[in-house]
N, C-alpha and C positions, 0 to 999 in steps of 0.2 A: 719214784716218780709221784708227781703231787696233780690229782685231776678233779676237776670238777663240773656238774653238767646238772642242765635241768630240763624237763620236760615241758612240752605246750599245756596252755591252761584252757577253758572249754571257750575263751572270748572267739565272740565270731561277726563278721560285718560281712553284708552284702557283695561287695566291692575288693573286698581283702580277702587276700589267703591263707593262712596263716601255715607256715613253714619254721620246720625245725633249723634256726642256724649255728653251728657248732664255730666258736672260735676257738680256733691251736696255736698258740705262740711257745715257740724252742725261747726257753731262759737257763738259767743259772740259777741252782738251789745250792744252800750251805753245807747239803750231804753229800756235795761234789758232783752228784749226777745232772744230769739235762733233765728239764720238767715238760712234760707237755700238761697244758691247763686249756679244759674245756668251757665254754659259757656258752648259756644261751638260753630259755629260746628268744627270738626276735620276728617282727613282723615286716612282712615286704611285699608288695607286688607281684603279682609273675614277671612283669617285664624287667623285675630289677636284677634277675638272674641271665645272663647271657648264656647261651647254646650256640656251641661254633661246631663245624664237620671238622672230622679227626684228619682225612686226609691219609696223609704217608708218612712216616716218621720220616725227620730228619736226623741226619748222623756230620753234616755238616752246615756250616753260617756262611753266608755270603760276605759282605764289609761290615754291613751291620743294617741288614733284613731288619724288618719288625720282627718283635722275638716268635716262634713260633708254639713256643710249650714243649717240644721234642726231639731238643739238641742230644743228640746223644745215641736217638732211636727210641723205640717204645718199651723197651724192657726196663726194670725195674730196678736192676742190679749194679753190683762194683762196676762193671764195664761201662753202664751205659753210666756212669757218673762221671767216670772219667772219661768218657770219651767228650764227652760234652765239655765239660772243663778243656779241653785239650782242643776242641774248634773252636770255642768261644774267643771272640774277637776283643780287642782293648778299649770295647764301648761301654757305653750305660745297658744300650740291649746285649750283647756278650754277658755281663751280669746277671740281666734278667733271667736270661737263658740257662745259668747254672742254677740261678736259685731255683727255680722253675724244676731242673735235676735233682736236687738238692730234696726238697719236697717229695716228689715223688718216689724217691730212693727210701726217705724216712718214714712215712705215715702208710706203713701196708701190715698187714698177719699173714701168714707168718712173716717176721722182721729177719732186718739183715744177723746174719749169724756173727757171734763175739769174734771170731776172726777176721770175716769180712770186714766189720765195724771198725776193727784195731788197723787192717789194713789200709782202709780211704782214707781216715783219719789224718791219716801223714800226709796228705797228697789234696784234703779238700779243704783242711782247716786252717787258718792261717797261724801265723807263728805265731803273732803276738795274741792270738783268742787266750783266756782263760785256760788256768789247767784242767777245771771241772770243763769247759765248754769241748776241748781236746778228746773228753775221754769219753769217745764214743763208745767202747766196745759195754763201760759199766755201763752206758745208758741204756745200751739194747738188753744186757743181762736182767737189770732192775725192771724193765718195762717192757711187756710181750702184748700189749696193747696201745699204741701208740696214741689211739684215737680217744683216749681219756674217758670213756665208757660211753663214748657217741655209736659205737660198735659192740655187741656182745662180747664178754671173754672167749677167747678161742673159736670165732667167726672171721673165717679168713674175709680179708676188704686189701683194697688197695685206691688210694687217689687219682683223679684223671686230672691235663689241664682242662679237656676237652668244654667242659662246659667253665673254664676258667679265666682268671683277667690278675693283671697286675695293676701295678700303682709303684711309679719310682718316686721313693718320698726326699730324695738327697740323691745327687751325683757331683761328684768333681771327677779328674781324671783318672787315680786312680785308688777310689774309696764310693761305692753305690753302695745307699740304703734302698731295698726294694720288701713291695707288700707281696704274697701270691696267693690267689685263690684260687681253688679246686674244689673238684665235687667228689662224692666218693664212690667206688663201685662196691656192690655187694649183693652175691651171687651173679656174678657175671653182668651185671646192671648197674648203670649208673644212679643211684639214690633219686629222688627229684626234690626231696628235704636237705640231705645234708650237706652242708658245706664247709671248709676250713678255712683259714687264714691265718698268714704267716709271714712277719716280718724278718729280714736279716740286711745284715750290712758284709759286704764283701770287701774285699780290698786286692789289689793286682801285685801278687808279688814271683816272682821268679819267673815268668813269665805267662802268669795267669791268673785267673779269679779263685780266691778260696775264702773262705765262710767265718768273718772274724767275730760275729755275734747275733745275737737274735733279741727282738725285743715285741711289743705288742704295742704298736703303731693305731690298729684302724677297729671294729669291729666287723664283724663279715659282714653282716645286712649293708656298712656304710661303703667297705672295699668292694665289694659286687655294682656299688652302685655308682661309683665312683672311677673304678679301673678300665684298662684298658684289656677287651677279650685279647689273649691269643690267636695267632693267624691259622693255628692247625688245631694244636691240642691231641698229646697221648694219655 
């Protein structure tokens, strides 16, 4: 895995806050594995960060609800991936809503285990993705830090939508490109610096959304400021 990250420098203004923003875009490296790449820092407002209430997870979508961040339930794991996937409806929000799963499933320590990994893989990725973009299970092997060193080594974290927002950059019927931003938790707390962002493109085949590519669309400071909050957020 290939990562890169940098720290705040001492600039300071009155009026400004200055906030560590971490971008993570899923690509495709030559080494066959998934890269997550960090950047940052950036500058923003506080109001450019939304904070939404977490609410109750959701494990079911109505026709097509604003996405809520929490298709699936609040867990973190194979189940709630696919469960999400498997309510998600044949919209643009139905999309949003896995990617949304999708993220929160990948960006946590401890990560998902090379089995679990090998196991969604079949079930979230789409056919036509990449064979490197497919192969989940090396990416977790190779990477036990997903968050590209925005997190200590061997500091368990996990990502919330809670204080997060999307941005659908492309929909047709059925093929959405979507952005998602989240926040991180770490030690039981949601960060109030860190933030990620993450573009993918889905596509509906068998009768559902699965995950045909990922690319880096937005920087977080401009996706935070730009997207749309989720209605719950886990």
């Amino acid at each position: 895995m290939t990562s890169a990250s940098n720290r705040p420098g001492n600039r300071t203004r009155k009026t400004i806050l200055t906030i560590v923003v971490v971008v993570i875009v899923l690509a495709v490296v030559a080494a066959g594995v998934l890269s997550f790449v960090a950047f940052g820092p950036k500058h923003s407002t506080p109001g450019h960060v939304h904070v939404t209430s977490s609410g109750t997870a959701s494990a079911s979508a109505s026709a097509d609800a604003s996405p809520t961040g929490c298709l699936g339930g609040s867990n973190r794991d194979n189940a709630m991936l696919l469960a999400a996937q498997k309510a998600a409806p044949h919209t643009t929000n139905g999309a949003v809503e896995v990617a949304a799963a999708f993220v929160r499933w990948t960006f946590r320590h401890p990560t998902a285990t090379v089995d679990d990994a090998n196991q969604v893989a079949g079930e979230i990725i789409a056919s036509d993705a990449s064979a490197q973009f497919k192969d989940l299970g090396t990416a977790v092997s190779r990477n036990q830090n997903p968050s590209g060193g925005a997190v200590a080594d061997g500091t368990d974290f996990y990502v919330t939508t809670t204080p997060g927002v999307y941005y659908v950059d492309s929909a047709a019927t059925d093929t959405v490109t979507v952005s998602v931003g989240a926040g991180y938790v770490i030690g039981g707390a949601v960060n109030p610096q860190l933030r990620t962002s993450s573009t993918f493109t889905l596509e509906w085949q068998r009768g559902a959304w699965r995950v045909q590519g990922g690319s880096l669309a937005h920087t977080t400071e401009d996706l935070f400021k730009t997207g749309t909050p989720f209605t719950q957020g886990c």
